[in-house]
Backbone bond lengths (Angstrom), bond angles and torsions (degrees), N, CA, C in turn:
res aa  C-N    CA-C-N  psi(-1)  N-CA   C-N-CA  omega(-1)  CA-C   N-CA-C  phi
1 X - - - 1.455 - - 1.532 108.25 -
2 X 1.538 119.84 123.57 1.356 106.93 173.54 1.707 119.17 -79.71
3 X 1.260 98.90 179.35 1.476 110.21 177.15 2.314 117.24 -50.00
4 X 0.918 106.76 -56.78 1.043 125.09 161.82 2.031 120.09 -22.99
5 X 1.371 85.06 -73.99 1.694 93.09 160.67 1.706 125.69 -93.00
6 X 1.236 126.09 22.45 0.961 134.27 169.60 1.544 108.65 -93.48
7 X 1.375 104.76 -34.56 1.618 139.33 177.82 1.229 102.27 -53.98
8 X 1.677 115.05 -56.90 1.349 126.24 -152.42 1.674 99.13 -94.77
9 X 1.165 130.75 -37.08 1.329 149.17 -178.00 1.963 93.28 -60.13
10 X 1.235 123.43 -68.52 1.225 128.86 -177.62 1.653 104.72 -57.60
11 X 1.277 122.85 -38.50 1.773 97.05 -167.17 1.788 104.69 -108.39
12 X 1.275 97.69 10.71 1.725 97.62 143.63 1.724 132.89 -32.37
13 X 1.869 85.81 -55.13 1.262 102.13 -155.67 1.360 109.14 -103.90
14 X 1.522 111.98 15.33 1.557 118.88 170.45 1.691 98.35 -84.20
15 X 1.634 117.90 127.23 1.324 99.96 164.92 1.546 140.70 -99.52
16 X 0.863 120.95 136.45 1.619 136.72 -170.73 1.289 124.87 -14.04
17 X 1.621 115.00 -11.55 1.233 131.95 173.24 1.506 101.11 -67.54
18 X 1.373 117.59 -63.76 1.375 112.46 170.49 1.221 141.92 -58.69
19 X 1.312 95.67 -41.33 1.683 103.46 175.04 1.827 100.00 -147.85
20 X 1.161 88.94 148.01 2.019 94.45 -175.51 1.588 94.49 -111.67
21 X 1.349 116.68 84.00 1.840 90.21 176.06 1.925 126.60 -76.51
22 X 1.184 99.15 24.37 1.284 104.39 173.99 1.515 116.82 -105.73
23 X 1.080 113.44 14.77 1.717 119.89 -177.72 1.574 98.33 -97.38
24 X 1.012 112.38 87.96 1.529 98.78 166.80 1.812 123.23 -43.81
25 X 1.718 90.94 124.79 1.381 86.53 177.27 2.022 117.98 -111.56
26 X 1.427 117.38 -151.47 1.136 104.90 178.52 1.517 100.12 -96.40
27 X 1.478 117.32 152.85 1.911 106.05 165.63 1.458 106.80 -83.07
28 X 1.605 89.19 149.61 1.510 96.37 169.97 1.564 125.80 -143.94
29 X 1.711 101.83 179.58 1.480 88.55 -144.00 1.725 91.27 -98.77
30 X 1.816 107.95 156.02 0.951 108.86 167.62 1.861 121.05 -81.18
31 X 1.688 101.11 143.51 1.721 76.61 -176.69 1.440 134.22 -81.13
32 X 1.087 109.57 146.61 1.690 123.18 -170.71 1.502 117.27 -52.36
33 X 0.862 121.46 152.09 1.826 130.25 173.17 1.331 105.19 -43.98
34 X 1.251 136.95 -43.66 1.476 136.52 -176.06 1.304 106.74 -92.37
35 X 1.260 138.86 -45.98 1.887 130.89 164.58 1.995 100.76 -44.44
36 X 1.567 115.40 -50.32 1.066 94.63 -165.32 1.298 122.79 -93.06
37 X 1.461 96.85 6.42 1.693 94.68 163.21 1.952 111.85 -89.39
38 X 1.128 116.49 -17.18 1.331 124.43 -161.13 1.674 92.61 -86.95
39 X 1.327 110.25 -21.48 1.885 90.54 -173.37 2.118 88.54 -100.75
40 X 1.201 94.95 -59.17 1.689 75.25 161.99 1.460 122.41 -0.01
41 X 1.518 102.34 -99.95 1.054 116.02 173.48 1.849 140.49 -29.16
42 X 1.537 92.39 -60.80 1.491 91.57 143.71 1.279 144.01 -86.70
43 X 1.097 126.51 17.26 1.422 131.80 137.63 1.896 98.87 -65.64
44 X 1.061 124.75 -51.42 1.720 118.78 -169.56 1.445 110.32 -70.68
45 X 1.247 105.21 -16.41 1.601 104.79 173.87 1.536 115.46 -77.50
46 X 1.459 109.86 -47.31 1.387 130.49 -160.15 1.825 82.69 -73.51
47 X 0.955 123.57 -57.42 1.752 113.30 174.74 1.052 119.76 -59.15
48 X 1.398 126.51 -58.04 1.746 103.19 153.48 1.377 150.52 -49.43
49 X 1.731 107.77 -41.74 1.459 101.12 143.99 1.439 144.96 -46.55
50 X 1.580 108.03 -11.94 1.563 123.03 -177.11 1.462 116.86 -87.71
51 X 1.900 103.30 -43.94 1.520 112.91 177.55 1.554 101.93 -71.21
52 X 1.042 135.11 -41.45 1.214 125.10 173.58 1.309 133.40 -60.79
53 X 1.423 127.34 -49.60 1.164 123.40 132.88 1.537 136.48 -41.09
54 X 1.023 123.51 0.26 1.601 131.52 164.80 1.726 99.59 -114.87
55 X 1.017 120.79 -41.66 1.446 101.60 169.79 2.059 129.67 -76.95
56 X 1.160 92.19 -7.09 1.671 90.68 -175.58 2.185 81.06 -91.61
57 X 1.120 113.50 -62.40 1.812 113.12 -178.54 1.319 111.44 -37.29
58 X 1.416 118.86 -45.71 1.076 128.42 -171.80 2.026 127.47 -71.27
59 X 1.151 85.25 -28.29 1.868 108.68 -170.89 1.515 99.61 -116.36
60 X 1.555 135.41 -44.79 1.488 117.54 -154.92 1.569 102.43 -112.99
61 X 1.316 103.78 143.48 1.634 121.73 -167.94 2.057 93.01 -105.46
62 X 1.094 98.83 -2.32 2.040 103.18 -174.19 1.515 81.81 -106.90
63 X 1.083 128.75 -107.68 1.382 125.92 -162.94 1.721 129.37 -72.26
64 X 1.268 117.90 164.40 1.254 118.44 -179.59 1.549 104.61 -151.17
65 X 1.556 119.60 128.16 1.250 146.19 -163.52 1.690 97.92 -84.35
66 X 1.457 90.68 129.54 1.803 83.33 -173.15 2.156 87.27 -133.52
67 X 1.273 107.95 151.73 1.749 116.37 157.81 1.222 108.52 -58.43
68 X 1.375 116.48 143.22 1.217 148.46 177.11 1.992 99.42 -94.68
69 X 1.332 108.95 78.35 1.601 103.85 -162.37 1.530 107.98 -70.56
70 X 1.907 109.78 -29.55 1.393 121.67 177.21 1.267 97.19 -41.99
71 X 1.517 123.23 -68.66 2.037 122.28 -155.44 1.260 97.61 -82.29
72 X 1.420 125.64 26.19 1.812 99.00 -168.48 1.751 97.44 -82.48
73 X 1.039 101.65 156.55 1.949 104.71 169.11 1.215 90.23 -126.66
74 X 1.218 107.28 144.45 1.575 119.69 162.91 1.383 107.20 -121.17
């Protein structure tokens, strides 16, 4: 049996509650080398921007780490 109908043989038996594969949906795209380095990345920023801001609040009685609300992107 190839891969193909092994595919098709297995999601037979998923039932429709979970997934309906007869609803046509839209296709979509997988993301590109540069989208998935760019959320990567900001995910590693947004965690470093966080420990740092919890460590300067957390440890210094002179300064205090505040958001930059102007650059924020959401």
């Amino acid at each position: 049996m190839d891969y193909y109908k092994q595919i098709r043989n297995i999601t037979k038996d998923i039932p429709t509650t979970v997934v309906d594969f007869s609803i046509a949906r839209d296709r979509t795209n997988p993301p590109t080398q540069a989208s998935s380095n760019f959320i990567t990345n900001k995910e590693q920023g947004d965690w470093a921007e966080d420990l740092i801001f919890r460590a300067i609040n957390e440890t210094s009685k002179n300064y205090v780490a505040v958001l930059d609300m102007v650059n924020l992107m959401i």
